[in-house]
Each structure stands twice: as structure tokens, then as C-alpha cells.
C-alpha positions in Angstrom: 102.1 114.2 117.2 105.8 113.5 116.8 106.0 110.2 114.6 109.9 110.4 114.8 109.7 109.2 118.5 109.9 105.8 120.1 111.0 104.3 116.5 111.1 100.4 116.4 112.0 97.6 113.8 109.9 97.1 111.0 109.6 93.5 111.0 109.4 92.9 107.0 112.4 93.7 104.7 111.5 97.1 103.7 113.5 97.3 100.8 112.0 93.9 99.7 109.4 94.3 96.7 106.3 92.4 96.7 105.6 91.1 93.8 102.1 90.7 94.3 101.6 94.2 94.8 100.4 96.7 92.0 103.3 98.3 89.9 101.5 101.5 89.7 103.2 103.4 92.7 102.3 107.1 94.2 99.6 109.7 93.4 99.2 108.3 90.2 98.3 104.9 91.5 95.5 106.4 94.5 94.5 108.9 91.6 93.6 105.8 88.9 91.8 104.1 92.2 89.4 106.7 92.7 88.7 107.7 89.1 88.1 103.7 88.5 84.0 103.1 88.1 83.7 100.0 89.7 80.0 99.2 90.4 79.7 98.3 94.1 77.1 96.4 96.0 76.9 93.7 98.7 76.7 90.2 97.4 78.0 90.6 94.0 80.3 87.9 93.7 79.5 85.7 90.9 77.8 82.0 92.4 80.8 80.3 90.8 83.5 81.8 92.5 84.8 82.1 95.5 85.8 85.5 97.4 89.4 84.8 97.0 88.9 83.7 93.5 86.5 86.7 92.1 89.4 88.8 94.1 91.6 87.5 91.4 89.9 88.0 88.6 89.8 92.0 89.6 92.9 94.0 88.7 95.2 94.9 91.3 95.1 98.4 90.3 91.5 98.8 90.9 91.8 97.8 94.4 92.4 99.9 97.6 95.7 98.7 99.3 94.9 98.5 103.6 97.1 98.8 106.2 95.6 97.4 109.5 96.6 98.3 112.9 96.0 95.8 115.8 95.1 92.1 114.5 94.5 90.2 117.1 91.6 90.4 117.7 88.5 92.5 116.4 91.7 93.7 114.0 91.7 89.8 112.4 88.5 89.9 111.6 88.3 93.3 109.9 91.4 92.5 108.0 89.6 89.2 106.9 86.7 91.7 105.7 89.0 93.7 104.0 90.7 91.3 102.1 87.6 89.2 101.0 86.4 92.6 99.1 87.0 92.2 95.4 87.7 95.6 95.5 90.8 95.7 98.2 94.0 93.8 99.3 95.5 93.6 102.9 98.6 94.8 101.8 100.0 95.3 105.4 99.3 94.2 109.2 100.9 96.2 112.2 100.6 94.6 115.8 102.9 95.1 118.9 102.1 91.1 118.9 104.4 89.4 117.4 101.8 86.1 117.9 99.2 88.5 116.4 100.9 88.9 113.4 101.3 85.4 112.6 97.7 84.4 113.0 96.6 86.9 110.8 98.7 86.6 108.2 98.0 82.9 108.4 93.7 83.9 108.2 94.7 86.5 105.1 95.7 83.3 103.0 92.4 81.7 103.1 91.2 85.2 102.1 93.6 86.7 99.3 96.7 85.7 97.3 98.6 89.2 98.1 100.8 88.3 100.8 100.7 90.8 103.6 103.9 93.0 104.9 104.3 92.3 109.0 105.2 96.0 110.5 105.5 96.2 114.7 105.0 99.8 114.1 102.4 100.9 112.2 104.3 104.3 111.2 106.9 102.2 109.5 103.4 100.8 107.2 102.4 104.9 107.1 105.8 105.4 105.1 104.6 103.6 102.4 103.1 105.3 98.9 101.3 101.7 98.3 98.6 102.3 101.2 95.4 103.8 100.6 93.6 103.5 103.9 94.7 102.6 107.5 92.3 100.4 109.9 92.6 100.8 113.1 91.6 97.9 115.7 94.3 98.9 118.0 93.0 99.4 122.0 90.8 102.6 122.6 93.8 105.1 123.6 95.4 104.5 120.1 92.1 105.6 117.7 92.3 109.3 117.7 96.4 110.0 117.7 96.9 106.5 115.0 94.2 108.4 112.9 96.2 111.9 113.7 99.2 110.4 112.4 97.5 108.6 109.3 95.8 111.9 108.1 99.1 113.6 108.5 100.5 110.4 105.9 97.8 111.0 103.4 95.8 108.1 104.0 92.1 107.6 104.7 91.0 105.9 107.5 88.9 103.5 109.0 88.7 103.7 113.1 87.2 101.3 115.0 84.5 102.5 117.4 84.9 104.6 119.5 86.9 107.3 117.6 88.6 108.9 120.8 89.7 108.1 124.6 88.3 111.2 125.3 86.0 114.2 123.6 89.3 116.8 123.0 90.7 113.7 121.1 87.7 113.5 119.2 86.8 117.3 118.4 91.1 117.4 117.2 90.1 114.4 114.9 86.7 116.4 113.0 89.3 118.8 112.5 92.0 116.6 111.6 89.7 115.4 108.6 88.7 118.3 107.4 92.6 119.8 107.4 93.9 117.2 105.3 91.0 116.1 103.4 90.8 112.9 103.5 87.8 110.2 104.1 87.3 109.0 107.7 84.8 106.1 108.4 84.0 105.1 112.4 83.4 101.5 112.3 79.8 102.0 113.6 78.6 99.5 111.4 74.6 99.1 112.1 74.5 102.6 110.1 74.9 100.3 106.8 72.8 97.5 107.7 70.1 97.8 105.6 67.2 96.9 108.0 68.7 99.0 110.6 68.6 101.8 108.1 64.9 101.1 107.4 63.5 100.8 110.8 65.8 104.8 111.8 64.2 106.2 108.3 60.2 104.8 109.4 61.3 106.4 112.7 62.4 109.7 110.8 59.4 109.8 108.9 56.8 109.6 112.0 55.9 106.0 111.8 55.3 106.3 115.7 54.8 109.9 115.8 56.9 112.2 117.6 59.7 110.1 119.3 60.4 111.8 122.8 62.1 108.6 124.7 65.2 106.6 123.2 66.6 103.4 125.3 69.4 101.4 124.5 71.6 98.3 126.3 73.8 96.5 126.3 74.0 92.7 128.7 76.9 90.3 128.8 78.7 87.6 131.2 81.9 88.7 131.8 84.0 86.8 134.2 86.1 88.6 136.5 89.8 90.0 135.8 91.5 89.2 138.9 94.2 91.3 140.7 97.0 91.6 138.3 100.7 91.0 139.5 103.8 92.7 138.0 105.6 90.4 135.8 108.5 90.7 133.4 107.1 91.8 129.8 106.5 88.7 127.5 109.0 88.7 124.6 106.4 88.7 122.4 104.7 92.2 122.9 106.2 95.6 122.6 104.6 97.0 126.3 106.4 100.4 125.1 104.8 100.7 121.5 101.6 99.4 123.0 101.2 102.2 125.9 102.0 104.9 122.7 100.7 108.1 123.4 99.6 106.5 126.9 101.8 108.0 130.4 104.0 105.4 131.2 102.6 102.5 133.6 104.3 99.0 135.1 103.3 95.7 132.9 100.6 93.7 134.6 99.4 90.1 133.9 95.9 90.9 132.9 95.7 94.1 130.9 96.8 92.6 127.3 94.6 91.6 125.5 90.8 92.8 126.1 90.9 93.5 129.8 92.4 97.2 129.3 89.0 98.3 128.5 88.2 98.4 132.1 91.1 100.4 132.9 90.4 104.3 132.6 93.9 105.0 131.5 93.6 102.9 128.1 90.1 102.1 128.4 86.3 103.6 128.2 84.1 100.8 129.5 81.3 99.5 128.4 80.0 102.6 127.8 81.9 102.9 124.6 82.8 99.5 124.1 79.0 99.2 123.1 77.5 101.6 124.3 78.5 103.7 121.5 76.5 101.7 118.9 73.5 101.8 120.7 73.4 105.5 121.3 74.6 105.9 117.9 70.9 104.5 116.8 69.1 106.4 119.3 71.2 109.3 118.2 70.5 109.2 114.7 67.1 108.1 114.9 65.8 111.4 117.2 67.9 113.6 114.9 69.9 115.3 118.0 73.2 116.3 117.9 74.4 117.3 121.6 72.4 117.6 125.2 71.8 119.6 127.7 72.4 117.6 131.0 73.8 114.2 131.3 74.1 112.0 133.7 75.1 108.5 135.6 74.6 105.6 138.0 76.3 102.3 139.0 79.7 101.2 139.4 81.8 98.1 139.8 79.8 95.7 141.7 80.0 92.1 140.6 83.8 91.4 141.5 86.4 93.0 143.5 89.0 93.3 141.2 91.2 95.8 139.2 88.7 96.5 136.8 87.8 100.3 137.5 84.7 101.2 135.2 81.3 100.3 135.6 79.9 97.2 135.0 76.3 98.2 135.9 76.0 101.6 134.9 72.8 103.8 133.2 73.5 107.2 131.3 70.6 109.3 131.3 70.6 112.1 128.6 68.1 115.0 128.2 68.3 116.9 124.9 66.2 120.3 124.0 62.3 119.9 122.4 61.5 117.6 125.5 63.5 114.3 124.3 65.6 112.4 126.4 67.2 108.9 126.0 69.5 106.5 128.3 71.5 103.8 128.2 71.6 100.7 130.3 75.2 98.6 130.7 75.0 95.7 132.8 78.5 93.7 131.4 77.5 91.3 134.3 74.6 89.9 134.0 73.3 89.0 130.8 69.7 88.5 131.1 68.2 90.2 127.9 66.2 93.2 127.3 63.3 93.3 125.3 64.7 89.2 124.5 67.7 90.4 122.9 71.0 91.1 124.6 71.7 94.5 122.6 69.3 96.9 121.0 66.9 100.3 121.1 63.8 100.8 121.5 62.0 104.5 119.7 58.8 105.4 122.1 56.8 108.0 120.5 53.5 109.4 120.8 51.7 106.6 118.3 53.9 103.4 119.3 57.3 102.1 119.7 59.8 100.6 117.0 62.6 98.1 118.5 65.8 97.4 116.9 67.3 94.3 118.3 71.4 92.8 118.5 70.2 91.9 114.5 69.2 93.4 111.0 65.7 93.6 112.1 63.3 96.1 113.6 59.3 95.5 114.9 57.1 98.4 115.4 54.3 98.5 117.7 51.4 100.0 118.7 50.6 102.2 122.2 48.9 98.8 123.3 52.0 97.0 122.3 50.4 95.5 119.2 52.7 94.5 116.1 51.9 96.6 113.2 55.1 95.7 111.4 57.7 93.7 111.4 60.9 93.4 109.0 62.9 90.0 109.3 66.7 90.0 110.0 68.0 88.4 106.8 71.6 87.3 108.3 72.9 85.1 111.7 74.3 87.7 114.5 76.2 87.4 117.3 76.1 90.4 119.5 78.0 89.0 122.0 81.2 87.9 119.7 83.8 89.8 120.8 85.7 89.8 117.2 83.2 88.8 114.3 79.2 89.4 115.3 77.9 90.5 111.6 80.8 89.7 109.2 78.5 89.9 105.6 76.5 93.1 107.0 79.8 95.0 108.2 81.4 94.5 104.6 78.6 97.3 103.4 79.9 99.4 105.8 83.6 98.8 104.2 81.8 99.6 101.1 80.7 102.6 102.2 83.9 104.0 102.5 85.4 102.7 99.2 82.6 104.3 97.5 83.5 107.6 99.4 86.9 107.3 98.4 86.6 106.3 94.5 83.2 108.2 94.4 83.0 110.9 96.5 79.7 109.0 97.8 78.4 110.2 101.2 79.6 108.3 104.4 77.3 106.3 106.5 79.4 107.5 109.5 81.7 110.5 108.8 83.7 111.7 111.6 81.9 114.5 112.9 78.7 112.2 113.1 81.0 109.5 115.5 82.3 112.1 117.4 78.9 113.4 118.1 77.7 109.9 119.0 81.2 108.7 121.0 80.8 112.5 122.7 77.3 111.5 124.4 78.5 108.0 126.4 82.2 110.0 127.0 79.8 112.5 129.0 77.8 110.3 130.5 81.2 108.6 132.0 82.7 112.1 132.6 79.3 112.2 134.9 79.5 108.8 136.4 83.4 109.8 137.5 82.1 112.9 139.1 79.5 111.3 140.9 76.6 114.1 139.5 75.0 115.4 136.6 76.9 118.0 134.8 75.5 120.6 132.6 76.8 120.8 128.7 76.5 123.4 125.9 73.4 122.3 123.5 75.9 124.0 120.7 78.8 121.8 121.2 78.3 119.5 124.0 80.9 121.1 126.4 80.6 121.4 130.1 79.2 124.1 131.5 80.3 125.8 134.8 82.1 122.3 136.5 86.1 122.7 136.5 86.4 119.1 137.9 84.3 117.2 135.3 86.3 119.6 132.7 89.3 118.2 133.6 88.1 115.0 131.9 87.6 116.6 129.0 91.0 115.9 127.6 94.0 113.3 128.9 97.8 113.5 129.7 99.8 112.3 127.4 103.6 110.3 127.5 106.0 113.1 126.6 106.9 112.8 122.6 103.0 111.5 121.9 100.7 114.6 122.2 98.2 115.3 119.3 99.1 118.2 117.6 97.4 119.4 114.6 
């Protein structure tokens, strides 16, 4: 990608030092980082002390300066996450928002006493030798080419789920990571809650037997979005830093924020707004990497408004060894599954094992019986648009500092969320096409469809491609 285009204003004094901010600058500061020992495990702050406080008490060297891209939402609340490690420091927030901006760095003082740079564009942050790993929170069209364009910086990266618009994006991004080396964590966060992780390994080891039928869901409430009008830009977003690697479209009253995902040009849908975590679990759990048909029902059905993707919508895909899993979306009407408004449920040939929206999991008999049944430890939200699991996604933070400083083994490397993003991509590649379409058991490609291959990749706004 060409980061030299569409330059704007940083919106911090760049040649202003902070003097929070470690002294150690460069390769020699990243290179003392990831040689440090620190020990690291969930809940280690000492009773006495606070987050913010214990994050004191830790030297500033041994920390892992963040950059975070898009705060206004989900974005706040990971940089929250970020800065309450004892390990890490918020060192910098990007947003096209200028409102954004402000409220986060208002929520990083109850969290850390390094004040936080403001940067409009995130590139401007990129420059900087001080950052160690870029989040990205930013809309879905932004994952793959912002973690392009971080790789290409040096820095590791976090990506929000899912980790491309589309799958070209997202097999250019497994090969991005390898290229330049570097760590990249999807924020599919259930693969580090350590329940979750229990009930996928009894599943592994054939505590139901052979598992030949995976289904996941996903049910919410959501109100309708209305016909949008054309109306001058607000003065406090950037609407041509926002669209980024996006073709050029008018600015419309309800796109910014949230409703874009329903939008096919910046959005995904439900399908890989949550989708993607559930059939992330079922993925992992039957040990399959890529099918061999997919397909899709529903459509928009509740309102008649702009929004374009489903909002009733089941993905139905068959994988070699006679296994097969779906997914059902219903984003209006919320009337749980199995009496929880996300989850999974394994059926194999000796029972079933449900994972619900928490860090639980039951397993059951054929006759439905409880054999066993592992408590969920912490309060979740499924349906919080921003925060659900805050405590339980810090171990998936974790994770990836202990990849970085450790070389320790991601929960969710790249290649394993593209393979997971890949499967509800397909299933909406399918849903657009109106049929099933055959794919490559090998690599998940299309076989023998030219329309649903046109899918397979995007148009981009001159200047913006992904290059590698």
C-alpha cells in the first residue's frame, strides 16, 4: 500500500517529547523488551494495589508501548485493556474522531499515568521508533491494509476480529506476517479463556466421541437504521481518512459509527461481526481447516431500510471425513439458543458439549443427561457491543506479549484467523450468489464459479491497494 497518500495532520506536536515515555529509544529499546523475563499470568496484581498503581511500580522499559487505531468504541475498551496491563502503556490513540479521541484519552487516565499522543492518522503514530504493537479497532475494511501497513513499520499487531473484508485480504495478510516477521494476534479472544479452552481440549480428546455436527449462533435486537440522507460531513470526522483504502462514496447520516457493518462496501454482517467467533470454536474444536461446499439462507427481513446484509441468515458448511457445521444469525430477534444468546454446541457420536456467550461449557449425554459441567468463573455480556469479557480478554493480550518477549505460541496466529474469518466470508460469498458454491479442501478457494470469484477480492480507492 502507498502510506505517502492521503497525508493528514497529526494532531499532537510531533516534535514534543513525552516525558513519561521510556528514554530507551529504537531497536535497542524493543530488543531489551523482548529479552526482559517478566513472569506473566492473569490476576497477578498484588491485593494492595491498584492496576494503575502496580503499573507504576513496573519500569517503563519493561513495558510494550501500543498504538491503537479506532477508539471509540470497541477501540476504548481495548485501549483500556491495554493500558491496565502492568506490562504495557497506551502510548498513542489514532481516530478519524476527533470526539473519539477525547474520550479515550480521558478513560486512559483512570487507567495509566503515561499520557497518550492523539494522531488523526494512524501512519503519523507508525512513524514512531517508541511503538511496539499497533491495535486495530478501526471498521472491518481497515484490518487487513492497517495491519499491511503496520508490518511494513515493524510493528506487531493486534487486529480485531475479523482480520479481512474479504479472503484475498486475508491470504495477503498470512503472507504479510510471515515476510516481515513479526507477531500477529486476531482478537478472537474465547481461544484464551480458560474454560473455553477446556471444554475445545475434552472435545479434542473424544469426551463425546467422534464430533461430526458443529452449530453455532448468534441472537440480538437490533433496531432498525433508517434511510440515510446526504448531509454535509460533521467537522468532527475525517469521512476521507475514514473511507481509506475504501472507493470513494457520498457521506450519509447513519453509517458512522456501528451501522457500516451492514453495508457490504465497509462492512461483513453479522456473519463476521460474530459469527466469526463462533465458527472460530467450532472450527478449532473439529480440527478442520477449509471445506468443501458452503452455503446460505436468509436476508434482510425485519426492516426496510439501507441495511444490505442479512439479518436472519444460516451458513451451512460441509467439510471432508463426514463433518459438517452451520451457523445461525438472527441480529433481529433475540430469543436465545440453547438459553444463551451466543454459543456452540459439539454433537458427537457419545453426547454433546455446549459452550455458551460465557467461560463455561456442559457436556451431555445422547439422552441429554449432564455428565459434566464446568462453571463460568467471570460476569459476561455477549451482547455489549464494546466490553463483554474485559478480565478474560486481558489473557488474550497476554498471549501476545508473551509471543513477543517469549517467542511463546499464539492462541490465534494469523493463519489460524484467516482460516476461521475465511469460512463465514464464504458462506456470505454464497448467500450474495444466491447458491452453494464449491471450494478447494486445500485452500478454501472457489472452484469452477466466476461470479462468486469475483468476491474473492475488493476494489480499492486509487493510492490504497495492498501490495506486498
Amino acid at each position: 500500500m502507498d502510506t505517502k497518500s492521503n497525508p493528514t495532520e497529526n494532531l499532537a506536536d510531533a516534535n514534543s517529547e513525552n516525558r513519561n515515555l521510556s528514554e530507551v529509544k529504537g531497536s535497542s529499546r524493543r530488543s531489551f523488551v523482548k529479552k526482559s523475563a517478566m513472569a506473566f499470568m492473569a490476576g497477578s496484581i498484588l491485593p494492595q494495589f491498584s492496576a494503575k498503581s502496580y503499573a507504576n511500580i513496573m519500569g517503563a522499559n519493561e513495558r510494550i508501548n501500543v498504538s491503537v487505531m479506532g477508539v471509540n468504541s470497541r477501540g476504548n475498551a481495548l485501549a483500556q485493556n491495554f493500558a491496565a496491563q502492568n506490562n504495557a502503556s497506551v502510548i498513542h490513540i489514532c481516530d478519524v474522531d476527533s470526539r473519539a479521541i477525547t474520550n479515550c484519552l480521558i478513560a486512559l487516565k483512570e487507567r495509566q499515568t503515561v499520557e497518550a499522543k492523539p494522531y488523526k492518522d494512524f501512519r503519523k503514530s507508525l512513524e514512531s521508533q517508541d511503538v511496539d504493537a499497533f491495535v486495530i479497532a478501526a471498521p472491518d475494511h481497515w484490518h487487513a491494509p492497517a495491519s499491511l501497513i503496520a508490518l511494513e513499520a515493524g510493528k506487531h499487531v493486534y487486529v480485531e476480529k475479523p482480520c479481512s473484508h474479504n479472503p484475498n485480504e486475508g491470504e495477503m495478510l498470512v503472507e504479510a506476517a510471515k515476510k516481515y516477521g513479526k507477531v500477529v494476534q486476531m482478537g478472537n479472544q474465547r481461544r484464551s479463556w480458560p474454560n473455553v479452552m477446556s471444554g475445545i481440549q475434552a472435545v479434542k480428546e473424544g469426551a463425546i466421541g467422534r464430533v461430526y455436527y458443529g452449530k453455532g449462533w448468534y441472537t440480538n435486537n437490533r433496531a432498525s437504521i433508517g434511510i440515510g440522507k446526504e448531509t454535509p460531513i460533521p467537522d468532527w470526522l475525517d469521512w476521507e481518512l475514514w473511507q481509506g483504502p475504501a472507493p470513494r462514496k457520498k457521506y450519509k447520516d447513519n453509517i458512522v459509527h456501528y451501522n457500516w457493518h451492514w453495508l457490504w462496501h465497509w462492512g461483513t454482517g453479522e456473519a463476521l461481526n460474530n459469527g466469526t467467533h463462533m465458527v472460530d470454536l467450532l472450527r478449532w474444536g473439529m480440527e478442520v481447516d477449509y471445506p468443501t461446499q458452503v452455503s446460505s439462507n436468509g436476508g434482510r427481513f425485519r426492516y426496510d431500510d439501507d441495511w444490505e446484509t442479512p439479518d436472519t441468515q444460516i451458513i451451512n458448511l460441509d467439510f471432508g471425513d463426514n463433518q459438517t457445521m452451520s451457523w445461525e444469525g438472527r441480529s433481529c430477534n433475540g430469543k436465545p439458543v440453547e438459553g444463551s444468546s451466543v454459543g456452540v454446541v459439539f454433537y458427537g457420536e457419545n453426547g454433546s458439549l455446549l459452550i455458551p456467550s460465557g467461560n463455561s461449557y456442559t457436556q451431555f449425554d445422547l439422552d441429554g443427561k449432564i455428565v459434566k459441567a464446568v462453571e463460568n468463573t467471570e460476569i459476561i455480556d455477549a451482547r455489549n457491543k464494546s466490553n463483554p469479557a474485559e478480565k478474560l480478554d486481558a489473557l488474550h493480550i497476554q498471549n501476545m506479549f508473551n509471543a513477543i518477549k517469549n517467542d511463546g505460541k499464539l492462541h490465534s496466529d494469523v493463519d489460524s484467523g484467516h482460516k476461521s474469518t475465511l469460512l463465514v466470508q464464504l458462506g456470505n460469498i454464497a448467500q450474495r450468489v444466491g447458491r452453494s458454491i464449491k471450494t478447494n479442501p486445500k485452500n478454501g478457494h472457489i472452484i469452477k464459479d466466476k461470479e462468486a470469484q469475483k468476491l474473492w477480492s475488493r476494489d480499492y480507492e486509487k493510492g490504497w491497494e495492498m501490495k506486498l
